[in-house]
N, C-alpha and C positions, 0 to 999 in steps of 0.2 A: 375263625368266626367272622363273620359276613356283617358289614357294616356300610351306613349308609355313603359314606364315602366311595364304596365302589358304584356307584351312581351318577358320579361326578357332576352332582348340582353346581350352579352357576355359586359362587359365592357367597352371595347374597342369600341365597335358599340355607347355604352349609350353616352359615352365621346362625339363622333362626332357629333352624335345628339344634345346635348345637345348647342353644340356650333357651328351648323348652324340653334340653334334654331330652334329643332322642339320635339314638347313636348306636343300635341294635333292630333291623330292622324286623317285625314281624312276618311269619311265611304268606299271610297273602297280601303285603307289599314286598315283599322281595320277588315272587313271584309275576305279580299285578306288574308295578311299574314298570318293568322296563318294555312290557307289551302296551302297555299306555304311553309310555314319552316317544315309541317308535308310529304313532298315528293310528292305532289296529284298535279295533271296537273288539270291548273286553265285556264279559259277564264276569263276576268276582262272587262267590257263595264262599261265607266261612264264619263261622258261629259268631255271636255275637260278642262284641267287647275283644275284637282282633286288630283292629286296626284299620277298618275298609275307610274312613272318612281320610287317615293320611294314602294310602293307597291310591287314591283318587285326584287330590290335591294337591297332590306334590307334581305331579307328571302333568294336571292342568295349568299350573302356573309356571311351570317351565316351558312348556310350551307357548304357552300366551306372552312370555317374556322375549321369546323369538319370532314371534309372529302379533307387531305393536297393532295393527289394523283390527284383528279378532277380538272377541270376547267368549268368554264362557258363562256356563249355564245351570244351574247345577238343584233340581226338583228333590223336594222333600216332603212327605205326607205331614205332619207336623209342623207347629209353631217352632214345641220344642227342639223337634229333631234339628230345623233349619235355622235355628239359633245358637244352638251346639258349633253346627259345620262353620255356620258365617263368623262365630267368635274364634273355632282352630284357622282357618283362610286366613282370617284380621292380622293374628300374632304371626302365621307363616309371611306375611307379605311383609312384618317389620315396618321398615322407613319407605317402602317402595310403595309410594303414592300410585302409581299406576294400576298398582295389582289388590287395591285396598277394595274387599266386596260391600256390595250394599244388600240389605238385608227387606225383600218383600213379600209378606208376608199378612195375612187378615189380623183387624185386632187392633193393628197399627193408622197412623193416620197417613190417607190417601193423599194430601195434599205435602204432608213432611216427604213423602214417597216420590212423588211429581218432584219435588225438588231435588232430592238427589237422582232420580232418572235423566235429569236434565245436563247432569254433569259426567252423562256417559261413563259409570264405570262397568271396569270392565269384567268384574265376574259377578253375574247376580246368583243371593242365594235367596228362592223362592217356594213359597207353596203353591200348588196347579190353579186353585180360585184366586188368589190374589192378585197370581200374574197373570190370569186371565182379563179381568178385569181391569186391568193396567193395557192389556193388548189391543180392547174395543176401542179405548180413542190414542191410542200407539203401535197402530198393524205393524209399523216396520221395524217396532223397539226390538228384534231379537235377528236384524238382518246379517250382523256382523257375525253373531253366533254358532263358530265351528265346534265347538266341544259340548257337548250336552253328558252330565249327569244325573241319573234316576237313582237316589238313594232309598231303600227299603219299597221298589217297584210294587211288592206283591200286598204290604200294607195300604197303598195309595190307590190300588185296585179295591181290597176289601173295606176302602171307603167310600167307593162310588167316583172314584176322579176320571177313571176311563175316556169321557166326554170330553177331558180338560184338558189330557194330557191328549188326544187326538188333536185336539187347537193349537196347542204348543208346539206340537208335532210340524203342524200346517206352514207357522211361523218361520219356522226355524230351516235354512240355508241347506241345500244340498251339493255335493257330499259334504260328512260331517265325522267329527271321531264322535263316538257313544259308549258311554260307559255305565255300565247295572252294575251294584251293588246289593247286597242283602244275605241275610242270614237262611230263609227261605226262599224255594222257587215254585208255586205251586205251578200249574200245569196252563192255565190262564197266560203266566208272565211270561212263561216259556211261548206259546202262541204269539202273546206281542211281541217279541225279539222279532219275528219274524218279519214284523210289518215292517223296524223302523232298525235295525241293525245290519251291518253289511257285515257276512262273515265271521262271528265274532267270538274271541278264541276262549274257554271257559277254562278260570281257573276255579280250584275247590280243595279248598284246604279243610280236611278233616272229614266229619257227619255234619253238614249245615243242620239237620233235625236236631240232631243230640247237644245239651249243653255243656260248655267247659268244665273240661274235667277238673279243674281244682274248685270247682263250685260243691260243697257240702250241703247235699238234699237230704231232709227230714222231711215228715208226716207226724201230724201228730189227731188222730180220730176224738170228737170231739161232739158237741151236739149244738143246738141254737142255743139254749138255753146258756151253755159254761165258756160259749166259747170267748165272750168279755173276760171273764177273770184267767182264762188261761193264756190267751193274749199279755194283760198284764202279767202272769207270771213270766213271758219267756223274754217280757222285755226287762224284766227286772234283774232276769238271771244272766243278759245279754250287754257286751261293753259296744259300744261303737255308734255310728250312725245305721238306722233301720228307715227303709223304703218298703210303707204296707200299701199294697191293692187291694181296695174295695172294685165292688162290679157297675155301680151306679151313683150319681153324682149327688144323691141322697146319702147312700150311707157314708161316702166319704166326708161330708157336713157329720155327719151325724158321728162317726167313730171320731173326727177329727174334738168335735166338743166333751166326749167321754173319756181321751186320755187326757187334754186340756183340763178334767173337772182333776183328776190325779195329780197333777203338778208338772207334766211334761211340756215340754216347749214341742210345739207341732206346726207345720205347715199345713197347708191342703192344693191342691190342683183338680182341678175336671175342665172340663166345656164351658162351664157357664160363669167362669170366672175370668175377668176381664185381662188383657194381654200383662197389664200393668202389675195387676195381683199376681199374675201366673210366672212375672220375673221375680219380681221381689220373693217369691215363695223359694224358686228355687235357688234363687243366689243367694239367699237368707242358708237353705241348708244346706246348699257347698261352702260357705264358709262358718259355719258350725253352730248359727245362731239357732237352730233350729235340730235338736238330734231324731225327730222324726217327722218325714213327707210322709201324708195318706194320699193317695190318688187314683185313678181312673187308670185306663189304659191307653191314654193319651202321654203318659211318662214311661209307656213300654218300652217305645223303639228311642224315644228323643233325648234321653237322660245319658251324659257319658260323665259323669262326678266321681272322684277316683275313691274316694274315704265312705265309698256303703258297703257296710260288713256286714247287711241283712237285707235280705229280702222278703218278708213275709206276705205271705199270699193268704188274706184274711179270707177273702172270697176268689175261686177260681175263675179263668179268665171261660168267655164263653167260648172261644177258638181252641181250639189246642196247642197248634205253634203261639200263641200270643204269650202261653207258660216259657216258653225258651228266652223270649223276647223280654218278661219280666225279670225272671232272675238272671240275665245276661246282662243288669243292670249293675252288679256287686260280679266282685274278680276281675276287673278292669285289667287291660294290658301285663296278664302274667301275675298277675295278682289272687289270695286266695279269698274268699266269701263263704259266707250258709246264705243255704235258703229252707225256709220253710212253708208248709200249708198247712190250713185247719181245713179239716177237711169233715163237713154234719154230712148223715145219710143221704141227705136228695144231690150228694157230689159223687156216688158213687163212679154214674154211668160217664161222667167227663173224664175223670181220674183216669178210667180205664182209657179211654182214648188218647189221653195226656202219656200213661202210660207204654201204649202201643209204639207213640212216636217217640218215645226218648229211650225206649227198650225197657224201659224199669220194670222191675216184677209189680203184678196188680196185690194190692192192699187186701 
């Protein structure tokens, strides 16, 4: 059995590891790193909830720990997502001040930001507009920056960042290691490799379209009218922490005060909720104050919370991969989940496409 150990992290790395308990590596970091800590610009495609954030992170900060002049870099489409990453980095780097990331990101205040820019650390974890915005009156804040990471590349596309992430691009030192990560690759991201990757070796572990298999997918056909009370019934009949997707930042308001009228303890997240609400919500339901988040599909890719045993998809996402990306939110590292959808007539023609990519028989 193959363990981190044969990787022979600096000790300090082993330590941390050891005591956020990970001691079994998954196949797309047993794979990944050792073509990462040898310098080589890696693409990484493997379903979601595998492991690519330590895949990434382990071989950057090794690296960086032998080369004290560099920093790293490391792009996320997401608040959430790049809050995730910057708190796994935090605990990896332990006591070693050096390697402690700082987290820039919109939402946040620009002047708390300035201030720790100013103490040079050295791995930033960023959103493409934030540290955009950081680069206009700091051209040369990214000079030192040989390691660049794109986590979920192809969601940060289907937001419009394309513009942002060519200025970061611009920024940032040549040559350089590069590292993609993500669950999908559509044909787009595939094109960008091209502009900003040298070479770069493609691992792929599994179907990246298809969801983990110990994930339990139901359907349940349903109409506008019943599908409130059949909701409650499945959460009634259901034990665990439940992560539901609404489509629009309305009805997650709006579902969010209809189980609230029931007795449930809920959260909510979308867009238009402030950074400050948007922590407290979810460290409220990682630590159990809250047995159900309603949200947007801003909690598709950014959520890695190990204790969600549901996912219910109140409303389907309007993408089709954005479905793999939801419920790859539950079954976390080796771990089992349900997912479900309600699914009224005007979802048929998605379903079907939802269907296509994941191979599932159509409804």
């Amino acid at each position: 059995m193959s363990t981190f150990e044969q990787f022979q992290f600096p000790p300090s790395i082993g330590k941390e590891l050891n005591a956020m308990g990970f001691v079994k590596p998954t196949l797309i970091q047993e794979k990944a790193i050792p073509i990462a800590l040898a310098g080589r610009d890696v693409i990484g495609m493997a379903q979601t909830g595998t492991g690519k954030t330590a895949a990434f992170s382990l071989p950057m900060a090794v690296r960086l720990m032998n080369q004290p002049h560099q920093t790293g870099l490391v792009l996320a489409p997401t608040r959430e997502l790049a809050m995730q990453i910057h708190e796994f980095i935090k605990k990896l780097s332990g006591k070693n001040s050096q390697l402690q990331p700082a987290l820039i990101i919109g939402g946040a205040s620009m002047n708390q930001q300035l201030a720790v820019l100013r103490r040079r650390p050295r791995i930033l974890v960023a959103t493409p507009g934030r540290l955009c915005d950081h680069l206009r009156s700091q051209p040369k804040l990214l000079n030192r920056s040989s390691i660049l990471v794109l986590d979920e590349a192809d969601r940060m596309l289907d937001m419009g960042f394309l513009p942002q992430i060519r200025t970061i691009l611009r920024a940032l030192p040549k040559p350089r290691q590069t590292m993609m990560f993500s669950a999908t690759f559509e044909p787009e991201v595939k094109k960008l490799t091209h502009e900003f990757m040298y070479k770069p070796e493609v691992v792929t572990i599994g179907a990246p379209s298809k969801p983990v298999e110990k994930i339990e997918q139901a359907v349940i056909q349903t109409s506008h009218k019943e599908k409130n009370d059949i909701l409650l019934d499945e959460l009634n009949a259901r034990q665990g922490a439940v992560l539901i997707f609404t489509r629009t930042k309305h009805r997650t308001d709006r579902l969010s005060r209809y189980l609230e009228s029931y007795g449930y303890k809920v959260a909510r997240i979308h867009g238009d909720r402030s950074q400050a609400q948007r922590r407290m919500a979810i460290e409220g339901f990682a630590r159990g104050h809250f047995r159900i988040l309603v949200a947007t599909d801003i909690a598709s890719r950014g959520l890695d919370i190990e204790n969600i045993a549901h996912v219910i998809n109140y409303d389907l996402p309007q993408v089709p991969e954005d479905y793999i990306h939801r419920i790859g939110r539950t079954a976390r590292n080796g771990r089992g989940g349900q997912a479900l959808c309600l699914l009224t007539p005007d979802d048929r023609q998605m379903w079907r496409s939802i269907s296509r990519l994941t191979e599932r028989k159509h409804i």
